[in-house]
C-alpha positions in Angstrom: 108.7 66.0 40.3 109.1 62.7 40.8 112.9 62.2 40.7 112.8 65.0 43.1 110.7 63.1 45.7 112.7 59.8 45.4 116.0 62.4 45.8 114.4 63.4 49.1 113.4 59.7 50.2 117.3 58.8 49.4 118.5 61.3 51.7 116.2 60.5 54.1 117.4 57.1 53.9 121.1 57.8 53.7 120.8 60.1 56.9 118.9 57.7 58.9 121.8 55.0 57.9 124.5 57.8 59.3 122.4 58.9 62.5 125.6 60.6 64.1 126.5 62.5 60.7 123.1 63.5 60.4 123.8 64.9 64.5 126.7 67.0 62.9 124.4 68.0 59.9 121.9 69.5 62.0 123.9 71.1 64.7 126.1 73.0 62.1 123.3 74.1 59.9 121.6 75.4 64.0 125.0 77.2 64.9 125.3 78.8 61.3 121.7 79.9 61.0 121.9 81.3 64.9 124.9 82.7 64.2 123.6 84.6 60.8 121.0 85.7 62.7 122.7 87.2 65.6 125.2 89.1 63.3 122.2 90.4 61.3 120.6 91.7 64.3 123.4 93.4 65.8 124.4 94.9 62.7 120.8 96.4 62.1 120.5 97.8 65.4 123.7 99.6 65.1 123.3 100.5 61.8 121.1 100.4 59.9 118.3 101.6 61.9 117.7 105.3 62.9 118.7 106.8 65.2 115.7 107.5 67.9 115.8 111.2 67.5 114.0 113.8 65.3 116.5 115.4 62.7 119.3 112.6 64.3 121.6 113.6 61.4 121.7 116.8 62.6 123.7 116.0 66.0 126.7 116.6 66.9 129.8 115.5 69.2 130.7 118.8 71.2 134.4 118.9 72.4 136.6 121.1 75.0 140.3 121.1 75.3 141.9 123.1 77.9 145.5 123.5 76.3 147.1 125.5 79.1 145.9 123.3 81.8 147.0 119.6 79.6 143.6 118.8 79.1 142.6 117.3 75.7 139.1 116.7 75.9 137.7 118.4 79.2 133.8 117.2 80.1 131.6 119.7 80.1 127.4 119.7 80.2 125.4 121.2 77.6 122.0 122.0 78.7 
């Protein structure tokens, strides 16, 4: 425990000696850590959350091509 605490004092030390390294230390660690985060959200709210719907794997992408007319997929409302 002890060689751990004087490891921490020497850092301490060492960073105080290098203030504008210890700038660059803690604004990379701050962009890296927002970053991570920020990724990690996006990817849980896209997926790897539910979707907000009861049975949602049980929906489905309905589709309408009108071939004669040139239309591939023609809009249509489902009610």
């Amino acid at each position: 425990m002890e060689t751990m605490i004087g490891d921490i004092r020497y850092a301490v030390r060492s960073l105080l000696r290098a203030p504008l390294f210890a700038v660059a230390a803690v604004l990379t660690l701050a962009l890296g850590i927002g970053a991570n985060t920020a990724v990690f959200s996006v990817v849980r709210g896209v997926l790897l959350r539910p979707l907000p719907h009861a049975d949602g794997e049980r929906l489905v992408y309905l589709r309408q091509s009108a071939e004669l007319a040139g239309i591939d997929n023609a809009l249509f409302s489902v009610p």
